[in-house]
N, C-alpha and C positions, 0 to 999 in steps of 0.2 A: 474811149480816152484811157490810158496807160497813164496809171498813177501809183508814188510809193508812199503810205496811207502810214505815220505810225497812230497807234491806239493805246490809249493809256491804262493798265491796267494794274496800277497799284493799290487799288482799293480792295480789289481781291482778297480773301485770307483761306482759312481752312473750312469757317462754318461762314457761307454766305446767305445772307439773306436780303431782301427789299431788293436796295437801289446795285449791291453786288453782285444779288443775281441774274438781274438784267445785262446787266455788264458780262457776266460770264456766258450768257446764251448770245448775246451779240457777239461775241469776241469768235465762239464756237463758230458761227455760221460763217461771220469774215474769213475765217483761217481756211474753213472746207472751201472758200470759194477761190482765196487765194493759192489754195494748191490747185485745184481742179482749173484755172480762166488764166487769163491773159490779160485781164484788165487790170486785176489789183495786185501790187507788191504789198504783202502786209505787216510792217513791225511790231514788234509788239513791245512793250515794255511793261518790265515785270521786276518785284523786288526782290530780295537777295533767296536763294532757293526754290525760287523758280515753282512754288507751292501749286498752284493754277494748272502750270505746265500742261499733265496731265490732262486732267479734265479740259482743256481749250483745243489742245493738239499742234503743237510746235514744230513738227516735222518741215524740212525743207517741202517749197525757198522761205517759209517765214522766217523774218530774222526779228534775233530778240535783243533790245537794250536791257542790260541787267543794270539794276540800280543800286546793288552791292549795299542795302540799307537796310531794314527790317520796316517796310513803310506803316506799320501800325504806330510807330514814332512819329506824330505828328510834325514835332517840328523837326525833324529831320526830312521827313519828304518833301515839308512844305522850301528847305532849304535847297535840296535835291533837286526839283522841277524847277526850281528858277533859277539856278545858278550852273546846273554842271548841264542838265536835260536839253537849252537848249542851242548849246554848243555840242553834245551830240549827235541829236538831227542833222545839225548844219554837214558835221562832217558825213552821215549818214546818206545824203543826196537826198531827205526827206522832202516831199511835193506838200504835203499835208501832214498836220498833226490835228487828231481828235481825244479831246478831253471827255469822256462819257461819263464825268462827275464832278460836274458845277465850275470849276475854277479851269484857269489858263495864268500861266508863266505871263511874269508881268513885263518879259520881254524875252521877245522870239525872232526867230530869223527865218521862220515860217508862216503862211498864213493858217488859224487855226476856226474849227468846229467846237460849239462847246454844247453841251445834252445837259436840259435841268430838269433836276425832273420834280420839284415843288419849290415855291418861295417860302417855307414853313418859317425857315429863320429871319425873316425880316418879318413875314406877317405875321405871325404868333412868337415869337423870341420866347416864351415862356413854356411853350411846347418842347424844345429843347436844350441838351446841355449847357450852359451857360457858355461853355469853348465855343461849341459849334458857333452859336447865333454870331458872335463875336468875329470867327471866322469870316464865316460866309457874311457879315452884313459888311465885309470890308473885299474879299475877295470875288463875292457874283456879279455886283456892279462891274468891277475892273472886266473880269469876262465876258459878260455881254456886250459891253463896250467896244472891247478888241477883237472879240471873234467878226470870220467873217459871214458865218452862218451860224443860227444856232437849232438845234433839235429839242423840241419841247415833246413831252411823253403825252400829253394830251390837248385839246384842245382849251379846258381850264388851266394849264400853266403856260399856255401861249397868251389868254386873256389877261393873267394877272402880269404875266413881263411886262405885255404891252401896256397896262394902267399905271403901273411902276414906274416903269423907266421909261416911257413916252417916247420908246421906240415904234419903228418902223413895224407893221406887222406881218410885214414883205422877207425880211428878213427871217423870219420864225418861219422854220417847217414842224410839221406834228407829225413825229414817227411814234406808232404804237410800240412798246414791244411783244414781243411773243410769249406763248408759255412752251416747254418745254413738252416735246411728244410723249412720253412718258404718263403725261395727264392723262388717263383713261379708266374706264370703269376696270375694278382690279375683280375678275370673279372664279380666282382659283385659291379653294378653300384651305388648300396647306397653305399657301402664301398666305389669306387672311387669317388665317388660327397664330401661325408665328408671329407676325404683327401685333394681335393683338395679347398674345402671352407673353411678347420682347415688354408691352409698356405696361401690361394690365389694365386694359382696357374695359371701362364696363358693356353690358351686354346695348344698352341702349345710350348715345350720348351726344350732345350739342359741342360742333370744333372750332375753336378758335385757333387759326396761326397767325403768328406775327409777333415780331418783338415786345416785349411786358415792358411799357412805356406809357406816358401819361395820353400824348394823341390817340393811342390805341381803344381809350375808354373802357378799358377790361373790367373798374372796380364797376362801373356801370351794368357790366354786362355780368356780373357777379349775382348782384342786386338783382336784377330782372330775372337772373335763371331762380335765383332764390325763392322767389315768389310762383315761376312757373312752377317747381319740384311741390312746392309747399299748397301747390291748387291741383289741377288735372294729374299731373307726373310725375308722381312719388318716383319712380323709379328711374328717373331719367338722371345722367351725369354730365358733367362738362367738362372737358377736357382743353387744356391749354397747352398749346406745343410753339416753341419758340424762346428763342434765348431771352437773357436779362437783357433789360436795356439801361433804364435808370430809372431813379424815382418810381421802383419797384416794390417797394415795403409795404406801401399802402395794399398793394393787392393779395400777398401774401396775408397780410393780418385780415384783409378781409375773407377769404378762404378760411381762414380758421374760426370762424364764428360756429358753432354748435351745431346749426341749419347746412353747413355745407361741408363741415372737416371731413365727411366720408364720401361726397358726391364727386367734387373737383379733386382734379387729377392735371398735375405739374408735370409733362414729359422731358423737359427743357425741349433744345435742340434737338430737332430730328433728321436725319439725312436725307437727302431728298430723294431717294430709293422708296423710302417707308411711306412719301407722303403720300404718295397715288391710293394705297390701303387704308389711310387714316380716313381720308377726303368718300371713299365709297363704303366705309362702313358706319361713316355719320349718319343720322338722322336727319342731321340741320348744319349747317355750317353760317355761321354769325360773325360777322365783319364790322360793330357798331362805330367803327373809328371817328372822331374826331376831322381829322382832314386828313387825304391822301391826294400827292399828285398825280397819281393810275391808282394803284391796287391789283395787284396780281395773285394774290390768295384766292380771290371770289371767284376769278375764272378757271383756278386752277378747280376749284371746287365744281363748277358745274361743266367743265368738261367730263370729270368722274361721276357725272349726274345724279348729284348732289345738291336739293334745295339752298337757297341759298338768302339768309335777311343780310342785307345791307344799310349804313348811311345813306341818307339824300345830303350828305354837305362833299364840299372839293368833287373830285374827278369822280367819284363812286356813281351818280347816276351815269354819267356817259360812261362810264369804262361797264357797266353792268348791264345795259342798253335795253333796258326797261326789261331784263330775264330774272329781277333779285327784286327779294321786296323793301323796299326802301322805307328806312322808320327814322325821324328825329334823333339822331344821338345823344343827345342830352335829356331826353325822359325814359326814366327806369321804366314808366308806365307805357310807352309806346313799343319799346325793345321788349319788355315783357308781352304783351300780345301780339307784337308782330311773330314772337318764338309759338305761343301758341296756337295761330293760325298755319303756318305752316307745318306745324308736329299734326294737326288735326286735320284741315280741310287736305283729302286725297285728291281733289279734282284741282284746286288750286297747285299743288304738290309735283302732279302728274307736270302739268302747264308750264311750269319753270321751270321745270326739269327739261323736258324737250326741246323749248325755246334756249334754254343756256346753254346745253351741249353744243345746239348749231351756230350759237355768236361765240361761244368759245372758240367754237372752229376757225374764226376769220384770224386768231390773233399767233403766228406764225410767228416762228425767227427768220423762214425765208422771206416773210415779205420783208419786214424789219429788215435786215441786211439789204437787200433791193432799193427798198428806198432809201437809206441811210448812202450806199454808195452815188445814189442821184444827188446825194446832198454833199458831198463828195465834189461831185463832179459840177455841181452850180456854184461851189464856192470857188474853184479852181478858174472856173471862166471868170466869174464876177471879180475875182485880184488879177487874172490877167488884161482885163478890158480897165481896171482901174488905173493898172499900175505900169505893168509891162517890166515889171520889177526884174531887178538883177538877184542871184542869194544870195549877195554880200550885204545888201539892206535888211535892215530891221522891218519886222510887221507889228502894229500896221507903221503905212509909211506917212511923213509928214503929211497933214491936210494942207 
């Protein structure tokens, strides 16, 4: 089936991370397939300079809608996508428009795809910025509602839409995404010397990445390294790489308590060139988060075979598919010996190590693009068998 797909990619910036960089590795694989096949036209839409470009690969035939906005301006994108975006397409000859973050134009002249990848803001609202919840508890109803397919990133936020909105759960496909090839054990010693002299890294140390945010449970995981350094591992550090999020001060003052002002090590943002180094010269890598709708840090960590503790709450056991060790997020005392056990037991060590290399292995952008275009292509039948629609009609169309 010959279809011209646009994909939204205004969430993009310069430093992505989580839910953008999933978007920028799917975008990646759409664009190689749309050069290379016959099946996919792909558009792409992009904000004003085109930042992404590069790293996606824009070369003809993709064609790009420029959105001539700086879309970190919330309410100008949010103005953007529902008023000019989609009288765009329309003239575009767009078959499909895919939304790969949460929300859909609250009126379109196409039938649309929407990708969610957590309900954080309607079931925790206190997990996030006060904008955000606000947002999205008025804008993911509206898109679930109107899409005609939606792509959930796991099979925990296909459970929670469906208890939600007591949807169909016919309508939910679960597309994983991938991690990037680049994941892999780093073992050439000038690269790792520069790395670790670029951040000053200590000789032995425990990695957290991800945004410094409250979900993330960092002051927690503070606390439990504190206690591990101060028993068996004097010598051991922690290390945190990932931008600011909000509600970040708390973890800072905690870092500065006497027990840890020389252990823990703030890299901010790291590019994702360096991370493949950081992830194989851990010891440990520690994800006690709070709730995630995937988690793509843990995999990237044991494809670089890399032990790896994890939460048991949200998506973390299925996305870690029993290769990470899974501890209650909310006890210092469980996070703290779950770091133990794995700095210690080598048998244990060895174990998750070999099994997480090989589940890391299943999580592709080719597959992800494959199926994402089946989802593509089911939604395209399922409005033609509905509607038989002409484009001068609005989607969806009257019930």
């Amino acid at each position: 089936m010959y279809m011209n797909v646009a994909v939204n990619g205004l969430l993009l910036r310069s430093e992505n991370s989580g839910v953008e960089q999933t978007i920028l590795g799917l975008l990646r694989q759409l664009a190689r397939l749309s050069r290379t096949g016959d099946q996919l036209r792909l558009t792409l839409i992009l904000g004003k300079n085109h930042l992404s470009a590069p790293a996606i690969g824009t070369s003809p035939p993709i064609e790009i809608i420029e959105a001539g906005i700086d879309p970190q301006k919330r309410l100008l994108r949010i103005a953007w996508e529902n008023m000019i975006l989609p009288l765009k397409m329309k003239r575009r000859g767009v078959d499909l428009y895919h939304s790969p973050g949460y929300v859909l134009p609250l009126l379109s002249f196409v039938p649309s795809v929407v990708t969610v990848h957590d309900t954080i803001a309607l079931q925790f609202p206190g997990w996030c910025k006060p904008s955000n919840a606000i947002y999205y508890r008025w804008f993911l109803p509206q898109a679930v509602k109107r899409a005609v397919r939606i792509i959930a990133v796991s099979e925990t936020v296909k459970a929670d839409l469906v208890s939600r909105f007591e949807i169909s759960k016919e309508k939910i496909s679960v597309v994983y995404p991938g991690i990037d090839a680049a994941f892999k054990p780093v073992g050439d010693k000038q690269t790792l010397a520069a790395v670790r002299s670029r951040y000053g890294l200590p000789e032995r140390f425990v990695l957290f990445v991800g945004n410094i945010e409250p979900k993330k449970n960092v002051t927690r995981l503070l606390e439990a390294f504190s206690r591990v350094k101060a028993g068996a591992r004097p010598d051991l550090g922690l290390v945190i790489t990932g931008r600011k999020g909000w509600k970040y001060r708390d973890v800072f003052e905690a870092a500065m308590k006497p027990a840890l002002r020389e252990a823990v090590l703030f890299t901010g943002y790291c590019p994702r060139e360096d991370l493949p180094s950081l992830y194989s010269m851990a010891d440990l890598f520690a994800f006690p988060s709070l709730y995630e709708g995937f988690g793509i840090p843990p995999l990237e960590a044991m494809a670089c075979r890399t032990p790896v503790l994890a939460s048991d709450r949200g998506a973390l056991p299925e996305t870690t598919g029993g290769c990470a060790l899974l501890v209650d997020p909310e006890s210092v005392e469980a996070i703290a010996e779950g770091m133990v056990r794995l700095l210690s037991d080598d048998e244990l060590r060895t174990d998750f190590v070999e099994r997480g290399v090989k589940w890391a292995g299943r999580f592709t952008w080719e597959r992800a693009a494959a199926e994402t275009i089946r989802v593509y292509e089911q939604a395209l039948v399922e409005t033609r068998r509905l509607t038989g629609r002409r484009r001068s009609e609005c989607w969806p169309p009257e019930q």
